[in-house]
LOROLUM-930793 format. One record per residue (C-alpha): residue in one letter; z, x, y. Coordinates in nm, 3 decimals. Layout:
@kolro A | Z Z | X X | Y Y
...
This chain:
@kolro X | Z -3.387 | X -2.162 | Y -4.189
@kolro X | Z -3.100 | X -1.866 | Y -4.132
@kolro X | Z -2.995 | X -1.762 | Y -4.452
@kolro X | Z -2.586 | X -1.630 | Y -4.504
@kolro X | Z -2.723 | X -1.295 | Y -4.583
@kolro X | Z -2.932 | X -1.292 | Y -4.274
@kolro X | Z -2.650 | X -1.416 | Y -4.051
@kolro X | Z -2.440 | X -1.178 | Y -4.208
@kolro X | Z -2.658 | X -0.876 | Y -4.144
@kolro X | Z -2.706 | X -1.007 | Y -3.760
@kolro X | Z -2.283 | X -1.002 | Y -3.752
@kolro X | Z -2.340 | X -0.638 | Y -3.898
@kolro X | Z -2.562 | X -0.504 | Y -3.656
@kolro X | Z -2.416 | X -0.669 | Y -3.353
@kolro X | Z -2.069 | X -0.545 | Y -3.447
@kolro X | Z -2.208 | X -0.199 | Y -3.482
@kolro X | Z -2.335 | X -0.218 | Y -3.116
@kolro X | Z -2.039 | X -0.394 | Y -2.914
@kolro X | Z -1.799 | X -0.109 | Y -3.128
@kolro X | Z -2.063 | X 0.191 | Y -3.014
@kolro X | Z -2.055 | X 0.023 | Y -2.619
@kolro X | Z -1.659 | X 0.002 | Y -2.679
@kolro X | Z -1.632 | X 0.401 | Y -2.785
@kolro X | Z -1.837 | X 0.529 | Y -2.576
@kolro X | Z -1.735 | X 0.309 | Y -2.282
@kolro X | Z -2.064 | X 0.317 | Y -2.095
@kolro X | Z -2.402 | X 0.448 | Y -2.261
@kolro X | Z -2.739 | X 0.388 | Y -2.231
@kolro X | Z -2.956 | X 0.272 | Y -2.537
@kolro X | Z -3.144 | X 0.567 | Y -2.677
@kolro X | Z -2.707 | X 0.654 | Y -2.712
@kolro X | Z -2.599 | X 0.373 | Y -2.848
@kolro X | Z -2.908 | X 0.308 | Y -3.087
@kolro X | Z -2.845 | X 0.695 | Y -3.276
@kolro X | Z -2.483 | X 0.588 | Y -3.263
@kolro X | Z -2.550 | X 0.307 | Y -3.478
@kolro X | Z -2.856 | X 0.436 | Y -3.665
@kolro X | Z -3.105 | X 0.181 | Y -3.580
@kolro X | Z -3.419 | X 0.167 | Y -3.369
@kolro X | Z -3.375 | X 0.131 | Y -2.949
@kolro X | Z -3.564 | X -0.160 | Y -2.940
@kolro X | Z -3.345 | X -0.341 | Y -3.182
@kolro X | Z -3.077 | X -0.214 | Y -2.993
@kolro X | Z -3.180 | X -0.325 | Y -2.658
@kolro X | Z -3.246 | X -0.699 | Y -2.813
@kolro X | Z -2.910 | X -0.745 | Y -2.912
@kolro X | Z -2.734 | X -0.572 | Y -2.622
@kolro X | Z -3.008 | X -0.848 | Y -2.400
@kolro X | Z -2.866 | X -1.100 | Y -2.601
@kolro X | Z -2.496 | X -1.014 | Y -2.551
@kolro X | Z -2.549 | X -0.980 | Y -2.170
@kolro X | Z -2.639 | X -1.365 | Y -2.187
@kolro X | Z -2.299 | X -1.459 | Y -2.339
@kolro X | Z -2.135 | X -1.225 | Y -2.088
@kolro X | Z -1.992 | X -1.004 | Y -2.393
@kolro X | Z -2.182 | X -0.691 | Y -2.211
@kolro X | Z -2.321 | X -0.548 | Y -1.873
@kolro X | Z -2.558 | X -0.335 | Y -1.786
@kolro X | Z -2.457 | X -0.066 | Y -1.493
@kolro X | Z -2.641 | X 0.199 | Y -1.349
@kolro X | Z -2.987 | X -0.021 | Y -1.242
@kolro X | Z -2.988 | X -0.146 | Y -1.571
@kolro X | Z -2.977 | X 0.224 | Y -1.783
@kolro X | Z -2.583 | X 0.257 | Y -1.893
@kolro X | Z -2.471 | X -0.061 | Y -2.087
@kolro X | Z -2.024 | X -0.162 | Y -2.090
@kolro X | Z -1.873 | X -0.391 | Y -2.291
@kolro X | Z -1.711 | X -0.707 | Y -2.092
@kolro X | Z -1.369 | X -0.916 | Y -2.139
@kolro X | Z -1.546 | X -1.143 | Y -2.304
@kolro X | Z -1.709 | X -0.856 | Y -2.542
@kolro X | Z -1.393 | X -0.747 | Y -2.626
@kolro X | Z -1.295 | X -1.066 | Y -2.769
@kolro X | Z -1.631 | X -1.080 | Y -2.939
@kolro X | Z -1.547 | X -0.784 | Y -3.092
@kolro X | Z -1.203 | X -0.838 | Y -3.255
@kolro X | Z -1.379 | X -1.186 | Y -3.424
@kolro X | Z -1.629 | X -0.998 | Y -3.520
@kolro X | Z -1.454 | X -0.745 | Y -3.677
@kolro X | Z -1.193 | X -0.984 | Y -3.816
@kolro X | Z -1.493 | X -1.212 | Y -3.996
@kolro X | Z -1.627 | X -0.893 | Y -4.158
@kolro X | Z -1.327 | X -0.947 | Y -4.394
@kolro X | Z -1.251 | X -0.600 | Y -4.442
@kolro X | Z -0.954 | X -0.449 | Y -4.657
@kolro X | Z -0.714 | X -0.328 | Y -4.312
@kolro X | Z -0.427 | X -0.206 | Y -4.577
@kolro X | Z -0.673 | X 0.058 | Y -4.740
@kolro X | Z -0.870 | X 0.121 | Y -4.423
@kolro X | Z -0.515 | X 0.191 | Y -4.270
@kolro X | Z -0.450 | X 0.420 | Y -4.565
@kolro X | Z -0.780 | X 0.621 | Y -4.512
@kolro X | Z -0.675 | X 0.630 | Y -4.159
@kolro X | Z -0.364 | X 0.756 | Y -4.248
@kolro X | Z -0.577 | X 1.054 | Y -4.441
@kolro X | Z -0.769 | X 1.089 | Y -4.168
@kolro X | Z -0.534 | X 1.155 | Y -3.925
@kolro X | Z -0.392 | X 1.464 | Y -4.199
@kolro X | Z -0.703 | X 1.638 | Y -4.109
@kolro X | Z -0.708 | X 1.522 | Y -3.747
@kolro X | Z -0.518 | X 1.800 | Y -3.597
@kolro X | Z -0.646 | X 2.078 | Y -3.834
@kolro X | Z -0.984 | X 2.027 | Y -3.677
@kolro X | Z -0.874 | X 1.974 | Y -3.320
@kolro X | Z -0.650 | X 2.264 | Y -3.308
@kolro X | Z -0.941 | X 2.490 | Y -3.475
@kolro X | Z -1.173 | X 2.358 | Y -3.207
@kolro X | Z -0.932 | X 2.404 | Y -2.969
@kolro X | Z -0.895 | X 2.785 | Y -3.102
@kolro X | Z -1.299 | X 2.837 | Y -3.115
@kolro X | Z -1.284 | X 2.691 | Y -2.731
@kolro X | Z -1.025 | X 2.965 | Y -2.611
@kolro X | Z -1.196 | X 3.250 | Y -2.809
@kolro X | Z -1.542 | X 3.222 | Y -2.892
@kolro X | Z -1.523 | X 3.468 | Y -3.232
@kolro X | Z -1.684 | X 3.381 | Y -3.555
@kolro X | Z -1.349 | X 3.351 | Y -3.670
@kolro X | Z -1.301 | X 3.073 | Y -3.516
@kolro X | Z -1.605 | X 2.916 | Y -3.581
@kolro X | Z -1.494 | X 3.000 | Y -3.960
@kolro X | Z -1.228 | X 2.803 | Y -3.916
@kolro X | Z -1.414 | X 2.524 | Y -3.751
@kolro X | Z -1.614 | X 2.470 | Y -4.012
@kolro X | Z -1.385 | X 2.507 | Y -4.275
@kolro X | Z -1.174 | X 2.216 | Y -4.110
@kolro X | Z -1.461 | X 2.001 | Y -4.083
@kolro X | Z -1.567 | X 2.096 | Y -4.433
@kolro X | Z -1.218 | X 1.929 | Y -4.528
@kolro X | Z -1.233 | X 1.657 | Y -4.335
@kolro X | Z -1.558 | X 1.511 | Y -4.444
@kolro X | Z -1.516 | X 1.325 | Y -4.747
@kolro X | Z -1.241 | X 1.133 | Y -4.554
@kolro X | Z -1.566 | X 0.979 | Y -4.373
@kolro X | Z -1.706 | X 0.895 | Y -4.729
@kolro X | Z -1.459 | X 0.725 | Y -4.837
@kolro X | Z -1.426 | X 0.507 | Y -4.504
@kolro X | Z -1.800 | X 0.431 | Y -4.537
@kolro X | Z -1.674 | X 0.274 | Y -4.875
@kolro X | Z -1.498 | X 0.054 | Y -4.697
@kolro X | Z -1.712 | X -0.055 | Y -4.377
@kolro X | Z -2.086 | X 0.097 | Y -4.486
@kolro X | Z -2.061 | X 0.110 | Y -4.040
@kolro X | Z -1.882 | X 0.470 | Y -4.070
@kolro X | Z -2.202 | X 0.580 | Y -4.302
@kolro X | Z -2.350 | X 0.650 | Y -3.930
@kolro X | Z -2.037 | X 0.897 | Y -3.866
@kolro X | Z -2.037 | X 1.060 | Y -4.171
@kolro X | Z -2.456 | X 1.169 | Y -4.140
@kolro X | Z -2.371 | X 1.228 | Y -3.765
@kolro X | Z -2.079 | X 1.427 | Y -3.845
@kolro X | Z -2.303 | X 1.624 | Y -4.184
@kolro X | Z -2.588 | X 1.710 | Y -3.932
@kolro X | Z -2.305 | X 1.828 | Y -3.671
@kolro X | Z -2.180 | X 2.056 | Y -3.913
@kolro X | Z -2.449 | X 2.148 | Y -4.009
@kolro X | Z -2.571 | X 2.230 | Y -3.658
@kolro X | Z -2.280 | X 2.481 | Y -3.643
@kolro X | Z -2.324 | X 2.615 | Y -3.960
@kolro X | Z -2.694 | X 2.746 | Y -3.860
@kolro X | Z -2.535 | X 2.890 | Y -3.577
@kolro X | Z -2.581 | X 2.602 | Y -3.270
@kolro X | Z -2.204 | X 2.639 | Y -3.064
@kolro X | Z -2.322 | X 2.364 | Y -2.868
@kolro X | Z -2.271 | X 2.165 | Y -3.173
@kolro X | Z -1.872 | X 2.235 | Y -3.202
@kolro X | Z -1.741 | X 2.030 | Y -2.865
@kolro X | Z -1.996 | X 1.986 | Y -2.624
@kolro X | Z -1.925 | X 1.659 | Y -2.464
@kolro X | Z -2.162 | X 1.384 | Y -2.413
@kolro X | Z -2.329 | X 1.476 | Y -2.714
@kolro X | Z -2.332 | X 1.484 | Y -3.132
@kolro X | Z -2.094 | X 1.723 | Y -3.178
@kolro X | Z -1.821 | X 1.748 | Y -3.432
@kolro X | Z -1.562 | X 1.722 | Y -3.165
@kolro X | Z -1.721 | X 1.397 | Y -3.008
@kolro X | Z -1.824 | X 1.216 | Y -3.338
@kolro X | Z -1.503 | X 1.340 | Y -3.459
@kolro X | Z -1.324 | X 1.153 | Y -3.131
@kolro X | Z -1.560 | X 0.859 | Y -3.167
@kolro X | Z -1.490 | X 0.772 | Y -3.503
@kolro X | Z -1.118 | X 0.778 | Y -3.440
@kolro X | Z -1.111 | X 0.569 | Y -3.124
@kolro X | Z -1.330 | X 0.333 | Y -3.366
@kolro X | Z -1.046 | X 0.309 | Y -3.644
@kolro X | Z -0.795 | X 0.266 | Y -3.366
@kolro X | Z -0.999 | X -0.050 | Y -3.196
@kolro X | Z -1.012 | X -0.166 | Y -3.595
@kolro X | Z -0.659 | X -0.143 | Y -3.658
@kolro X | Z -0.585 | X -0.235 | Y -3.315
@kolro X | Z -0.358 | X 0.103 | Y -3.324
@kolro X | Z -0.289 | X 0.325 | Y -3.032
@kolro X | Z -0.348 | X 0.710 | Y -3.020
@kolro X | Z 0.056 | X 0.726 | Y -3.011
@kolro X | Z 0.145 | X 0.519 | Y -3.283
């Protein structure tokens, strides 16, 4: 017999999946599953099972995975049923986006003049920025998998890996950075604009 917990947890890990396919609009597993923090083969189950309700496809001969219409939907019930606080997530979004152009514009700076300056100031922005993702994994324990892949970004750059600032298509502070704000946007069904 499923138990509420256990159906709960499935909700969990299924959300965390169709939001990591969502963000990173196409990605293969070994992606999505360090997204997420869980194992590939767990990952690959569920995305198998959401290709059977049509909520995701698989592109690529069957190695980059997209979320549907249908997963969309999917999505925003899931997300709804996880009966989180919006007003104080859209308050910690709102304190988020006070450190959101600090660190762009400082890896913006680092991109147009590769100094340790720069990279100073890089980490000092990210440095500031970082309990924000606490306190969001407060709210959703989800964003606990941006704030330990933003920590070990930073701390990448901090030992001296550049790579680790903005390359793209990769943990880097800039792309777990732009992940976990197009993820608060799809939650607060916000735009970049507003």
């Amino acid at each position: 017999m499923t138990r509420p917990a256990d159906v709960a947890d499935a909700s969990t890990a299924l959300r965390g999946v169709l939001m990591a396919v969502r963000v990173k609009g196409r990605a293969e597993v070994p992606i999505i599953a360090e997204a997420v923090g869980a194992a590939a083969t767990e990952v690959r189950t569920l995305l198998d099972q959401a290709a059977v309700r049509d909520e995701v496809r698989c592109l690529d001969d069957q190695r980059r995975w997209a979320l549907t219409d249908q997963g969309r939907v999917r999505l925003v019930a899931l997300n709804a049923y996880a009966g989180l606080d919006l007003a104080q997530l859209g308050a910690t979004y709102d304190q988020f986006l006070t450190h959101d152009a600090a660190l762009k514009g400082a890896i913006a700076a680092w991109q147009e003049e590769r100094s340790p300056v720069r990279l100073g100031a890089v980490r000092a922005a990210a440095a500031a920025a970082s309990p924000v993702i606490r306190q969001l994994a407060e709210i959703d324990r989800r964003y606990a998998v941006y704030a330990r892949r933003f920590d070990q970004t930073c701390a990448r750059v901090g030992a001296g890996d550049v790579r680790a600032v903005a390359r793209p298509g990769a943990d880097s502070v800039h792309q777990v950075w732009f992940e976990l704000h197009e993820d608060l946007l799809v939650m607060l069904e916000r735009t970049r604009c507003a």
